[in-house]
C-alpha positions as CSV (number, residue, x, y, z in Angstrom):
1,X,5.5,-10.0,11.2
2,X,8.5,-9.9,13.4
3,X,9.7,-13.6,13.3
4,X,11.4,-14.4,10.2
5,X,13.7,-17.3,8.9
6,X,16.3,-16.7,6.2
7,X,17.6,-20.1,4.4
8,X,21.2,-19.7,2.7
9,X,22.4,-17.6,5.7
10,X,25.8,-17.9,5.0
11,X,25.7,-16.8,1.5
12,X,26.2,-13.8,-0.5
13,X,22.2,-13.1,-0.3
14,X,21.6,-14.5,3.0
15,X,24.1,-12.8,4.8
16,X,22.7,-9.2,3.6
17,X,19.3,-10.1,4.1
18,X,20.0,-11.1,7.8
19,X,21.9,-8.2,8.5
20,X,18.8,-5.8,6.4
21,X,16.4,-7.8,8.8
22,X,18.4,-7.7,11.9
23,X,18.7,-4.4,11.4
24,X,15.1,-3.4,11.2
25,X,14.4,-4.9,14.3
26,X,13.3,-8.7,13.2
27,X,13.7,-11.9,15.0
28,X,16.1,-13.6,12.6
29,X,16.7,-17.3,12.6
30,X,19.0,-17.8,10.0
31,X,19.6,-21.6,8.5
32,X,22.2,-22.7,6.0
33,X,23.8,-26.7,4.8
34,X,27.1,-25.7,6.3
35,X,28.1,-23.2,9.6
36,X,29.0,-19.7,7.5
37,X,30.5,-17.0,8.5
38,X,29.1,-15.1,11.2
39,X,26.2,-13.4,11.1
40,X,23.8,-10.9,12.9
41,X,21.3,-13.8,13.7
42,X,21.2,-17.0,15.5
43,X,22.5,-20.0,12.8
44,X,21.9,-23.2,12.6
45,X,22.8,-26.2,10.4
46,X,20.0,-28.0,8.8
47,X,19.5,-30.0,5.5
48,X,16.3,-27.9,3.6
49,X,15.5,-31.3,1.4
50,X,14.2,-33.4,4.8
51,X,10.9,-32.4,5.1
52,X,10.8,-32.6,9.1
53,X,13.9,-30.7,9.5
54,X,12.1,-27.5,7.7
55,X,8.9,-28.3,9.5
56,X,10.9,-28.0,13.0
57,X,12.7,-24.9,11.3
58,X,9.8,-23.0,10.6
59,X,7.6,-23.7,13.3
60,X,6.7,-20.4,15.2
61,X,8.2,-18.1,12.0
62,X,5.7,-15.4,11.0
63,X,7.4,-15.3,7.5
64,X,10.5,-16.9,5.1
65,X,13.0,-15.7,3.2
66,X,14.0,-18.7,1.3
67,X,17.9,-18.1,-0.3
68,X,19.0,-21.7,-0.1
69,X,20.2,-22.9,-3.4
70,X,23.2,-24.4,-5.3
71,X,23.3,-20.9,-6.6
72,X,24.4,-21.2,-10.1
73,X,24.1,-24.3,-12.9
74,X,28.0,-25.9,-13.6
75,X,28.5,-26.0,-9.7
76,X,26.8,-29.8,-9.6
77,X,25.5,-32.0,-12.0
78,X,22.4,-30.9,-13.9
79,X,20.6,-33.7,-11.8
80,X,21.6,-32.9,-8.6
81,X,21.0,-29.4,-9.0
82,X,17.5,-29.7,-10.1
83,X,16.8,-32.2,-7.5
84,X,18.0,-30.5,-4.2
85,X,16.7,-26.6,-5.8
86,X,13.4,-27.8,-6.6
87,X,12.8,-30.3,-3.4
88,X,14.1,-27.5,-1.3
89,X,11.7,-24.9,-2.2
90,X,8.9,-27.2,-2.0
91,X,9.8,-27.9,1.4
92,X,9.8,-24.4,2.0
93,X,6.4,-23.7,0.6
94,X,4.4,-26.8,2.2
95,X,5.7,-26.0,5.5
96,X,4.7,-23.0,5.4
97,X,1.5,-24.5,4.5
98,X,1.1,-26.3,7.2
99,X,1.9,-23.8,9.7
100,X,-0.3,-21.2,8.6
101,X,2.5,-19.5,7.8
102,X,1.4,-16.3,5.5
103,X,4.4,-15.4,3.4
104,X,7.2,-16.8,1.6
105,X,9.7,-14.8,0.3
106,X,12.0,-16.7,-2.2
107,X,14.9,-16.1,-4.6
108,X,14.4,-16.8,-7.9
109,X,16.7,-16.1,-11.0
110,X,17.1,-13.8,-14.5
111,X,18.0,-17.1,-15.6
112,X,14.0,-18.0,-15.9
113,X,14.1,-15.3,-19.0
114,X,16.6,-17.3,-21.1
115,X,19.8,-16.4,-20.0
116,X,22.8,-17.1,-21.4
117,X,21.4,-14.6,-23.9
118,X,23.4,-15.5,-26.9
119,X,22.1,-18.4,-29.6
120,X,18.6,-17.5,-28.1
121,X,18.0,-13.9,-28.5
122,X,15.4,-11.9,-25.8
123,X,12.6,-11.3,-28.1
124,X,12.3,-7.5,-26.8
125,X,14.0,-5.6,-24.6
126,X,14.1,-4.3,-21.9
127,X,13.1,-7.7,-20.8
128,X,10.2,-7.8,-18.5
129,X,8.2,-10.3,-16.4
130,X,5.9,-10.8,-19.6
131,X,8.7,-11.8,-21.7
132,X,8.5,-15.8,-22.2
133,X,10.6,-17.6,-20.1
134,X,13.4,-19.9,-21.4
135,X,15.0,-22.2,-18.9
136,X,18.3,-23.4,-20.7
137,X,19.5,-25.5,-17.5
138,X,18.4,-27.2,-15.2
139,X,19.1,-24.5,-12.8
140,X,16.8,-22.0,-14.8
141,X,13.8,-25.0,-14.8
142,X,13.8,-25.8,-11.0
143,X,13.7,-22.1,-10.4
144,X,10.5,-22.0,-13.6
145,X,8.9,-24.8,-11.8
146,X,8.9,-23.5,-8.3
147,X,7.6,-20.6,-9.1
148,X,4.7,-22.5,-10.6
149,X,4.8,-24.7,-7.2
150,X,4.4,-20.7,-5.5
151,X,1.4,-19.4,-7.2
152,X,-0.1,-23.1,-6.9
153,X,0.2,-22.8,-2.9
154,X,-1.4,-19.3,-2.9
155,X,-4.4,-20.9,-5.0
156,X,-5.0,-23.4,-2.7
157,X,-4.0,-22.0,1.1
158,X,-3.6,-18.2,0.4
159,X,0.3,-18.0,1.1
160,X,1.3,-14.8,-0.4
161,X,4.3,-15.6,-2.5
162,X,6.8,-13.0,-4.0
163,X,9.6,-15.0,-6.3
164,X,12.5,-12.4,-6.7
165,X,14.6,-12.8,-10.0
166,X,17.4,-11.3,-9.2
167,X,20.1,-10.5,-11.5
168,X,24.1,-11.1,-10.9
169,X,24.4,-10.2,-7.4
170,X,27.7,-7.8,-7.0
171,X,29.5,-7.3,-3.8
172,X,30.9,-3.7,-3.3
173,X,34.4,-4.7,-4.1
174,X,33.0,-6.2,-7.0
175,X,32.7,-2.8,-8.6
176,X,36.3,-2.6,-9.2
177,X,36.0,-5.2,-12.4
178,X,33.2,-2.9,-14.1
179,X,36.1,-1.5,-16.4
180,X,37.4,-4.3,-17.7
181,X,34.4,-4.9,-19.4
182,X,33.8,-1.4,-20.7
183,X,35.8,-2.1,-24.1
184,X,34.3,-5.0,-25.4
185,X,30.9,-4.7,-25.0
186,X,30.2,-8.7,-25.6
187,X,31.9,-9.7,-22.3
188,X,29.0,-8.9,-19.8
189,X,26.4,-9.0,-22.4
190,X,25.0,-12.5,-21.6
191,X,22.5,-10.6,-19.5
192,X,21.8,-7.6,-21.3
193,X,24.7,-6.2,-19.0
194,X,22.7,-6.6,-15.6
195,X,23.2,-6.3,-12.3
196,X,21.7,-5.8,-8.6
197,X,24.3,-5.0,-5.4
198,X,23.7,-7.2,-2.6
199,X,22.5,-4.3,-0.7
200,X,19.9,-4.1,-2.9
201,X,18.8,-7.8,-3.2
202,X,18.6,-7.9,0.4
203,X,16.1,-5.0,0.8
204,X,14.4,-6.0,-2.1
205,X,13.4,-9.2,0.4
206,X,12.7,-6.9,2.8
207,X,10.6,-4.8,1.2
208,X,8.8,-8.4,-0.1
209,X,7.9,-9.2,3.8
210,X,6.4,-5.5,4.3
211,X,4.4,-4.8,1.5
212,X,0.7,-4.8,2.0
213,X,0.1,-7.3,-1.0
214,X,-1.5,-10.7,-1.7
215,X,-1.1,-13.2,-4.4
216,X,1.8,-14.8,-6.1
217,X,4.4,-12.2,-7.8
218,X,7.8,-13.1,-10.0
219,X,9.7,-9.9,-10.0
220,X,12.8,-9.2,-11.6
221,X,15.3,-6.8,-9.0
222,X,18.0,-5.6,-10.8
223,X,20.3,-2.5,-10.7
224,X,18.9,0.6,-12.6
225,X,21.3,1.0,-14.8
226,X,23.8,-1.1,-16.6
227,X,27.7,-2.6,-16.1
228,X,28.6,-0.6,-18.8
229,X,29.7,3.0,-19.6
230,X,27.8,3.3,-22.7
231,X,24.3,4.1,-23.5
232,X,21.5,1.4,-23.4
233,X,20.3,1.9,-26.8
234,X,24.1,1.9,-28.2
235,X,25.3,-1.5,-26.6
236,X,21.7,-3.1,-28.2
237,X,22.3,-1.5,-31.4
238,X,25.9,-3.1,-31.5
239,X,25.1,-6.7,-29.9
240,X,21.9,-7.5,-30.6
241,X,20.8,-5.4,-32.8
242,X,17.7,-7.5,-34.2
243,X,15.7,-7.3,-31.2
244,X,13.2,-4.9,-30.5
245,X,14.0,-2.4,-28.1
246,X,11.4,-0.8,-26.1
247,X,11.3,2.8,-24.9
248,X,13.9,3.5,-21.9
249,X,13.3,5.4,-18.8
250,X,16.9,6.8,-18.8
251,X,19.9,6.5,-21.6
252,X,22.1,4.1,-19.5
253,X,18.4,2.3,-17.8
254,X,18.6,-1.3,-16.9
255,X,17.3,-3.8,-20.4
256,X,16.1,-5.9,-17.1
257,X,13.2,-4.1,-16.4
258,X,12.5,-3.4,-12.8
259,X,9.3,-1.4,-13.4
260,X,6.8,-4.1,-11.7
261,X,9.2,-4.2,-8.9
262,X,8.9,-0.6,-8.1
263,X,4.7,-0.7,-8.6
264,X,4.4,-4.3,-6.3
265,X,6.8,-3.5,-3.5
266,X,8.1,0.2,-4.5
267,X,11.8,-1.0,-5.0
268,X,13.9,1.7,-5.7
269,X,17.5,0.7,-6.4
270,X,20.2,2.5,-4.0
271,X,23.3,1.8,-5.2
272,X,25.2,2.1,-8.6
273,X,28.9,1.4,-9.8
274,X,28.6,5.1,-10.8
275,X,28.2,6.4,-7.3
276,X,31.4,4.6,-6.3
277,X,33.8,4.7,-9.5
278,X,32.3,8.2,-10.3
């Protein structure tokens, strides 16, 4: 598998994956609505909700990593959003279909699980990929849906299919904002204080394309630890502190559990606020 396509090249996600790819010796076409910034692969401009443009795309490609996405609900209209997310990612998936094409790797989103936690409380944590899914957007219920539309196209052709929820994606300079949020412990706690560095997400995808699996997995990919300074247990106690909390690997672990993520594709988070702000 040596041929791969990465949609949303010129974003956060994209751009990291291409270079993680590139990198590791892969043949990287990358493909993105507009021309981004530039990359390690060849680019090129394309519209992912025409059906024969991703056909032409992905013709030859051994694998995807599909990024593409308005990347966040309150960017577009609700409409708009659900519309171009969820006839994107079918796109993806029945080209692939028809090209034989094995594997599709795809981003998903914490935001399946409920998020904005808040007048919906998790019911457990750390939240897992058992945990019921609330989509409170229509962002969060295109992402719900297609990865219904994934394990539907694995029933029928086979595709292997691994849906990455990944938490807020941080940039390395990112890391500078962590304290601000350290004294009130309700600023970042919308997602149980969750994170993943790009870094991360991008070899979480990676790892996706390589590991000898089969089947249609959602994983969460998240950071190992928290934004905060403060102990797990003490920032649920003081927020939320109705909800069940499960036993934690590590005082300051991650209430977005990454557990399955490390058993299906043996992720193992890299990087940490606390390697870089001490």
């Amino acid at each position: 598998m040596k041929r791969v396509v990465v949609t949303g090249s010129s974003g956060k996600v994209g751009r990291a994956t291409i270079a993680e790819l590139s990198e590791g010796g892969y043949e990287v076409l990358g493909v993105d609505l507009l021309r981004g910034p530039a990359t390690h692969a060849d680019a090129i401009v394309a519209d992912l909700t025409e059906m024969g443009q991703v056909v032409e795309l992905l013709a030859g490609a051994d694998a995807v990593v599909h990024h593409a996405a308005i990347p966040a609900p309150g960017i577009r209209t609700e409409e708009m959003t659900f519309r171009t997310n969820m006839m994107s990612t079918f796109n993806v998936f029945e080209a692939a279909a028809v090209l034989g094409i094995g594997r599709v790797v795809w981003a998903s989103s914490e935001m399946t699980l409920g998020l904005p936690f808040g007048p919906r409380l998790p019911d457990y944590a750390p939240v897992d990929e058992d945990h019921t899914l609330y989509p409170e957007q229509s962002y969060a219920l295109a992402k719900v849906l297609c990865e219904e539309v994934g394990r539907q196209y694995h029933r029928r052709f086979g595709t292997t299919v691994v849906a990455l929820r990944f938490s807020n994606v941080i940039e390395p300079a990112d890391y500078e904002r962590f304290p601000s949020y350290w004294p009130d412990s309700k600023l970042r706690c919308w997602n149980l204080w969750g994170y993943i560095d790009v870094r991360d997400a991008a070899r979480s995808a990676r790892l996706a394309l390589e590991a000898e699996i089969s089947g249609a997995h959602s994983l969460i990919i998240a950071a190992a630890d928290t934004v905060m300074d403060r102990p797990s247990a003490d920032l649920m106690k003081e927020v939320y502190p109705s909800v069940p909390l499960r036993p934690l690997d590590d005082p300051y672990a991650t209430l977005l559990s990454i557990r399955r993520a490390r058993e299906v594709l043996g992720y193992e988070p890299a990087y940490s606020w606390r390697g870089i702000l001490g």
